[in-house]
Backbone bond lengths (Angstrom), bond angles and torsions (degrees), N, CA, C in turn:
res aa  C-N    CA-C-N  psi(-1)  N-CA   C-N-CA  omega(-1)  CA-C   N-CA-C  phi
1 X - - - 1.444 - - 1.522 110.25 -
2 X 1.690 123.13 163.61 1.300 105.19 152.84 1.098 107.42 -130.68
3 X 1.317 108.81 166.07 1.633 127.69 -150.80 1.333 78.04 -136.62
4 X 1.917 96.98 130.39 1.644 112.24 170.79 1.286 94.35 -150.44
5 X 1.316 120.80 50.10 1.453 140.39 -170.38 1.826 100.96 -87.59
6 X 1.345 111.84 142.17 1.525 116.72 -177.38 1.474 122.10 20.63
7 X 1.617 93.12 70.27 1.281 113.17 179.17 1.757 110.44 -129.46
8 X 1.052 113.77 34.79 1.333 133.91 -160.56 1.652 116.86 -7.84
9 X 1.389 91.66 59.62 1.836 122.08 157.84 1.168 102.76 -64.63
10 X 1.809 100.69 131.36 2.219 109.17 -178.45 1.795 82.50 -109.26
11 X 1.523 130.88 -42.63 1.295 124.19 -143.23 1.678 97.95 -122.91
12 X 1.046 95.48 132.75 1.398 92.55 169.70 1.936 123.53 -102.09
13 X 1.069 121.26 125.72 1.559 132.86 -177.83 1.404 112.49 -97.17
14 X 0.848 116.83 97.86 1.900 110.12 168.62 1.295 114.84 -44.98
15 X 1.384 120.34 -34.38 1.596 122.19 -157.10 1.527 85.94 -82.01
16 X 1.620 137.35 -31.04 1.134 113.14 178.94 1.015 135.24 -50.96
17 X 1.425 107.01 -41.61 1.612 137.57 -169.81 1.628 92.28 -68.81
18 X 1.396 139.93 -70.25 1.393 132.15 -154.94 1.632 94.45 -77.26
19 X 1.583 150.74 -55.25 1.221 92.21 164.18 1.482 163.76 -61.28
20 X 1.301 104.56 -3.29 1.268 125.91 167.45 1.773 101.18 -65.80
21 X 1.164 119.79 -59.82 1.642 109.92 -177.70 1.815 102.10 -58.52
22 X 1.083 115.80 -53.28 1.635 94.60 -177.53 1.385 120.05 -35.66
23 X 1.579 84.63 -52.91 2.190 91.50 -167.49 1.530 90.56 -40.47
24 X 0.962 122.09 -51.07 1.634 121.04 -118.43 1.957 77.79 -117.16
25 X 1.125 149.33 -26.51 1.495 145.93 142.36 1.666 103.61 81.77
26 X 2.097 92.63 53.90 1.511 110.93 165.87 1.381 100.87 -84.74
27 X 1.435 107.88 151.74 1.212 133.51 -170.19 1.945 114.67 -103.64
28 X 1.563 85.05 -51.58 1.727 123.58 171.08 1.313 130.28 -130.09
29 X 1.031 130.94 110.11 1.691 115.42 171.49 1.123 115.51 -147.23
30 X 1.337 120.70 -164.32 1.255 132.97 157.53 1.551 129.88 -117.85
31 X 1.138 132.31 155.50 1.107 141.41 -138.07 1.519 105.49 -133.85
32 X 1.157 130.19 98.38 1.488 154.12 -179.16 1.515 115.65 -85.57
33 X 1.446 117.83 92.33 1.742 104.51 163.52 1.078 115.30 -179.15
34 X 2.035 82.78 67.66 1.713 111.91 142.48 1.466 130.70 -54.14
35 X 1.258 125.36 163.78 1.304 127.52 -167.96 1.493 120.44 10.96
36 X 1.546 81.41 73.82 1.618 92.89 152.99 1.422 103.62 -119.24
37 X 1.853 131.76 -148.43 0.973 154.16 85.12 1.177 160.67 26.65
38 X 1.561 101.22 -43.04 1.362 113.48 -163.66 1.428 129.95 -80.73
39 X 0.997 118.41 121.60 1.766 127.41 -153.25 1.927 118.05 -88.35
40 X 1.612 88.91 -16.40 1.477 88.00 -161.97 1.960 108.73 -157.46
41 X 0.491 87.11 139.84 1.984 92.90 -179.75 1.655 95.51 -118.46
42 X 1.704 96.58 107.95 1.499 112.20 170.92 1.480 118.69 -84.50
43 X 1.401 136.13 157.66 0.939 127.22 172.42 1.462 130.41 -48.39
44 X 1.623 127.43 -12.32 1.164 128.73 177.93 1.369 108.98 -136.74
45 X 1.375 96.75 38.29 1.952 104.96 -178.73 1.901 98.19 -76.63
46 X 1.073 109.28 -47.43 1.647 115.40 -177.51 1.867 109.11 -100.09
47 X 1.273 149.86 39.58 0.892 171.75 -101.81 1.310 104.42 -132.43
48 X 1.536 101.24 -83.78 1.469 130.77 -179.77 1.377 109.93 -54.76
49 X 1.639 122.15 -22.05 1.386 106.74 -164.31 1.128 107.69 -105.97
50 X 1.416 118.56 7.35 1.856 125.09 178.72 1.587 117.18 18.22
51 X 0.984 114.29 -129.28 1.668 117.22 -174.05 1.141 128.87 -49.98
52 X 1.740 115.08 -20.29 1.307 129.18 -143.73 1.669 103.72 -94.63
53 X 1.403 126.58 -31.63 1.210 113.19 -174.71 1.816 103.35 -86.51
54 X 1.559 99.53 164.33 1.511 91.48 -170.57 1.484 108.59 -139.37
55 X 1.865 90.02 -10.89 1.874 98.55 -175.03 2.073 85.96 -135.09
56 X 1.351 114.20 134.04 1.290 123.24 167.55 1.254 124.78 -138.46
57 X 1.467 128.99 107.66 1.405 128.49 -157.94 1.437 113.73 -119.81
58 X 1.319 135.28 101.61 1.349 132.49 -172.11 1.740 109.18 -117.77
59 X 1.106 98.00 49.27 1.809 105.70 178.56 1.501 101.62 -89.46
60 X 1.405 95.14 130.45 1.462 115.85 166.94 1.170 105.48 75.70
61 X 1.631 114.52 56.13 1.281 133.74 144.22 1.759 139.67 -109.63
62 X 1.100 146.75 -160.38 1.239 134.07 172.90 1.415 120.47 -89.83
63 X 1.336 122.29 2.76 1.362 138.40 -121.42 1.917 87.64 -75.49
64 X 1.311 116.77 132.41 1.113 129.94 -178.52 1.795 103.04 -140.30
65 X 0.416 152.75 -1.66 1.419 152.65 -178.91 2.016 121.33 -163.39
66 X 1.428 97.96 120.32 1.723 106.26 173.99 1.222 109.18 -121.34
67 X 1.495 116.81 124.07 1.248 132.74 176.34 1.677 124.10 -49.03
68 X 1.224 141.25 119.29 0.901 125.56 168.82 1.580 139.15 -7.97
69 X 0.935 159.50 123.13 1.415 148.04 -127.31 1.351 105.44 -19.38
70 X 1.159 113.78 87.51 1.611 133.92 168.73 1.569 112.90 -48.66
71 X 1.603 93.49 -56.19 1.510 113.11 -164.97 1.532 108.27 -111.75
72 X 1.331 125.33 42.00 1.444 145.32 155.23 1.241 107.36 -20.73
73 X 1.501 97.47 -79.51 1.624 115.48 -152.64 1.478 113.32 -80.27
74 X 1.550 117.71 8.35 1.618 130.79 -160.69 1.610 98.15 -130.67
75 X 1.053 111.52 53.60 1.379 122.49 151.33 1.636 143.50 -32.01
76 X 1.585 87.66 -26.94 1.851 101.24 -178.74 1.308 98.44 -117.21
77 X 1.474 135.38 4.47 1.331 119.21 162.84 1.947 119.54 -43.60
78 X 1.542 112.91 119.88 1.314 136.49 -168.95 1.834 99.19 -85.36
79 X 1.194 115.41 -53.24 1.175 123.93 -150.19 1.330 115.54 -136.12
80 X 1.694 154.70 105.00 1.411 135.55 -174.09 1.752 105.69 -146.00
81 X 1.533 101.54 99.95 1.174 119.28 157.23 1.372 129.49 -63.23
82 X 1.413 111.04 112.58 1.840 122.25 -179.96 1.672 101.46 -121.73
83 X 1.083 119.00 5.78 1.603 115.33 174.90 1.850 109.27 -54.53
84 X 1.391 80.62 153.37 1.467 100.12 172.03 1.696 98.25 57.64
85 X 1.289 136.70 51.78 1.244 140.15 141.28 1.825 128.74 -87.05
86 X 1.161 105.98 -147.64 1.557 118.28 162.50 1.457 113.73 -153.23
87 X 1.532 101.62 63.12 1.581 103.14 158.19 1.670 109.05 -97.53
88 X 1.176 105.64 122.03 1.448 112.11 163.72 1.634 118.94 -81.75
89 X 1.325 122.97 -18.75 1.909 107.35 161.74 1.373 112.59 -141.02
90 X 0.925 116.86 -144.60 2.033 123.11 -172.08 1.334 81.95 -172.10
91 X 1.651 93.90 144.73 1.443 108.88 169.53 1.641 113.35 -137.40
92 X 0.913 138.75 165.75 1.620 140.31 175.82 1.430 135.69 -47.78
93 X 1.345 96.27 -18.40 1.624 134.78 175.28 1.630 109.55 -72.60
94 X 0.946 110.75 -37.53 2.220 129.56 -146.41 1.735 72.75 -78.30
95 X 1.255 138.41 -61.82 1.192 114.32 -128.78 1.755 82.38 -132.23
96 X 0.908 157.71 -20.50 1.272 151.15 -175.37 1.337 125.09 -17.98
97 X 1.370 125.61 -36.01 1.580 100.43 175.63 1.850 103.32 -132.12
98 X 1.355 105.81 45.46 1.479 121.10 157.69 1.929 111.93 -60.56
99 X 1.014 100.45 52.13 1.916 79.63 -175.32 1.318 111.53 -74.02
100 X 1.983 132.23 -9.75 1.241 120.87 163.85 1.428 119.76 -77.35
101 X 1.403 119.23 -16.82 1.577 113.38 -152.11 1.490 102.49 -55.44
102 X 1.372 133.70 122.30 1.399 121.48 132.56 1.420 143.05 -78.15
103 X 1.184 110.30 -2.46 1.528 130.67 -176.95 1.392 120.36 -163.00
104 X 1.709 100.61 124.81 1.422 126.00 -163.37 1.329 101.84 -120.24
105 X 1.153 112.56 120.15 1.913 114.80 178.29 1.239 94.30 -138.89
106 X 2.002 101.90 99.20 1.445 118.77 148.02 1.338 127.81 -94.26
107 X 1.484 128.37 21.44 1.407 132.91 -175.43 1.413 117.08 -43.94
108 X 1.269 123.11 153.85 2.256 121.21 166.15 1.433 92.61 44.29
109 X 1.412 109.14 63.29 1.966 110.31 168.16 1.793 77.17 -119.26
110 X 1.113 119.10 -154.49 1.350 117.78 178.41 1.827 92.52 -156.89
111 X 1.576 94.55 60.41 1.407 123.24 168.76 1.350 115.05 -58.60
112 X 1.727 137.42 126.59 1.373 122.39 165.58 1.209 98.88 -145.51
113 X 1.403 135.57 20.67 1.529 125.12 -168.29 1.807 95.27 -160.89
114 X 1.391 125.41 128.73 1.328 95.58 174.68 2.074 83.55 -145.29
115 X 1.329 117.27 134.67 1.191 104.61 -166.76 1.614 104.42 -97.04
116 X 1.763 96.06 177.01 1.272 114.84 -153.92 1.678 100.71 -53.58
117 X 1.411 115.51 175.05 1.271 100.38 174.25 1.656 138.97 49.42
118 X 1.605 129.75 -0.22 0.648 131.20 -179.63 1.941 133.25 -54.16
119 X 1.343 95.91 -20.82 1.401 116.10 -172.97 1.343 114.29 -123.78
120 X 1.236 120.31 5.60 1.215 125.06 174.31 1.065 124.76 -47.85
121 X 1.580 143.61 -46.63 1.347 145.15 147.97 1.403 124.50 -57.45
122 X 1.224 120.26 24.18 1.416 130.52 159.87 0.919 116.81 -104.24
123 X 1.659 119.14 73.43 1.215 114.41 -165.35 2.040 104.71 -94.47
124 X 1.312 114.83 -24.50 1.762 114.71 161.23 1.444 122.92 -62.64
125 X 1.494 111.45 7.09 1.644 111.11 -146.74 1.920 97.32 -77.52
126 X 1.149 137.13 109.64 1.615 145.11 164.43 1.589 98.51 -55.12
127 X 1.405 121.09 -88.38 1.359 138.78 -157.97 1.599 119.82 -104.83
128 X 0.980 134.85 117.83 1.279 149.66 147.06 1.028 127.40 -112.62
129 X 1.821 111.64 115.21 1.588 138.38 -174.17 2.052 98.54 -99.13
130 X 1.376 86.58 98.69 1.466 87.60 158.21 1.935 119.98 -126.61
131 X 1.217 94.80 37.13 1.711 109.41 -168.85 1.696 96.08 -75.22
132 X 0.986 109.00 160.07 2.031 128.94 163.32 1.414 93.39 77.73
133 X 1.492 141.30 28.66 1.314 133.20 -172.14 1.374 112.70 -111.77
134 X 1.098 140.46 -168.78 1.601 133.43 164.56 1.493 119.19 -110.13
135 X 1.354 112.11 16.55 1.601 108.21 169.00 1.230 101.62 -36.94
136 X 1.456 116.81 142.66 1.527 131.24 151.68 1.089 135.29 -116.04
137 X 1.440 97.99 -21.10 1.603 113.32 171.91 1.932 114.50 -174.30
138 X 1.401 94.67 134.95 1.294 120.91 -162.27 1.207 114.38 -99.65
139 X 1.351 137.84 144.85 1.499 133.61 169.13 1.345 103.91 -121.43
140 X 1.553 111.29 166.34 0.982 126.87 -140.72 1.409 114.27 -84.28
141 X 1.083 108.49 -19.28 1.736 120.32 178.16 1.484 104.40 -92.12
142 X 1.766 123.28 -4.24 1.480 107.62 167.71 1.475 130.06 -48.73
143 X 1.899 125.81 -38.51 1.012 91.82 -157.68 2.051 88.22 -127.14
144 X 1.493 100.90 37.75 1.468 117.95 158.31 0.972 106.71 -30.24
145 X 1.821 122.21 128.79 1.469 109.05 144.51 2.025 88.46 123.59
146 X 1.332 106.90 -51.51 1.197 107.77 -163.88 1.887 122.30 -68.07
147 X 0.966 119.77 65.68 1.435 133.16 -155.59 1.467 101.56 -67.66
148 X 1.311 151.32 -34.78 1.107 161.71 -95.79 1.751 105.97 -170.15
149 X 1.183 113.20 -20.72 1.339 120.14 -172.57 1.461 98.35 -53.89
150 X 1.967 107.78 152.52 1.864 92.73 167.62 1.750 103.02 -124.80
151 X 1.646 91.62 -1.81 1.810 87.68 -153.17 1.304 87.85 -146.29
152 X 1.379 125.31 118.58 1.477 121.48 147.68 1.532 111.88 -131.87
153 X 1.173 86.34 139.15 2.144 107.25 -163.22 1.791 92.16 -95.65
154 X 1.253 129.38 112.29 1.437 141.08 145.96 1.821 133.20 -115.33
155 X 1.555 90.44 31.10 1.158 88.24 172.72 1.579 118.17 -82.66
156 X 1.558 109.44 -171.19 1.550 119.30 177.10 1.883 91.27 52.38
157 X 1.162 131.84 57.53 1.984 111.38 157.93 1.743 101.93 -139.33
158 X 0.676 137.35 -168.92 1.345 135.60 -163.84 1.113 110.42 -79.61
């Protein structure tokens, strides 16, 4: 794996990340980089690493803003931790062509709006942590789509 954990990274570069996998001649991994900084997931922040990452954990960052299909080109992402940020909503865009994810941990985001359809192409999705957030109220087409789900955490929100 690599770990670029509390390294007080604001921007994220894809091209950093894939030369780092050459040097080092990962095939698969996961991708570590908790407590940093980082404010925002651009559309070509994860780019470079296409198929190859499978676990991505960005808890306990600033993260306030994700680019429209952020995570396009990362198709086999398994696992993607955003807990403990400051996203206040989710939109339909954030997660759209996740067809591996089984586990979504948005916990301590400062979540209160998450729109219809947002998860709909998560159709592998097991677990979703949306606990410590301020949802108050949900509609009915939020968690559409998810056939397969076994566990979703909504405690601690309004």
């Amino acid at each position: 794996h690599l770990d670029l954990s509390g390294n007080c990274l604001m921007i994220l570069n894809g091209r950093v990340f894939i030369e780092n996998i050459i040097q080092y001649k990962m095939d698969r991994f996961e991708l570590l980089l908790n407590e940093n900084i980082i404010y925002k997931i651009d559309v070509d922040s994860f780019r470079h690493l296409g198929m190859i990452v499978y676990k991505l954990s960005l808890k306990r960052n600033q993260i306030t803003y994700i680019a429209k299909n952020a995570f396009r080109f990362n198709t086999q992402i398994e696992f993607i931790d955003l807990g403990e940020n400051s996203l206040k909503s989710l939109n339909s865009d954030y997660f759209s062509r996740l067809f591996s994810l089984n586990e979504l941990i948005l916990k301590k985001n400062r979540i209160q709006t998450i729109e219809d359809f947002t998860f709909i192409n998560l159709v592998n999705l097991n677990k979703l942590d949306l606990s410590m957030n301020q949802l108050g109220m949900l509609n009915s087409n939020t968690f559409k789509g998810l056939g397969v789900l076994k566990l979703i955490n909504l405690a601690c929100n309004k």
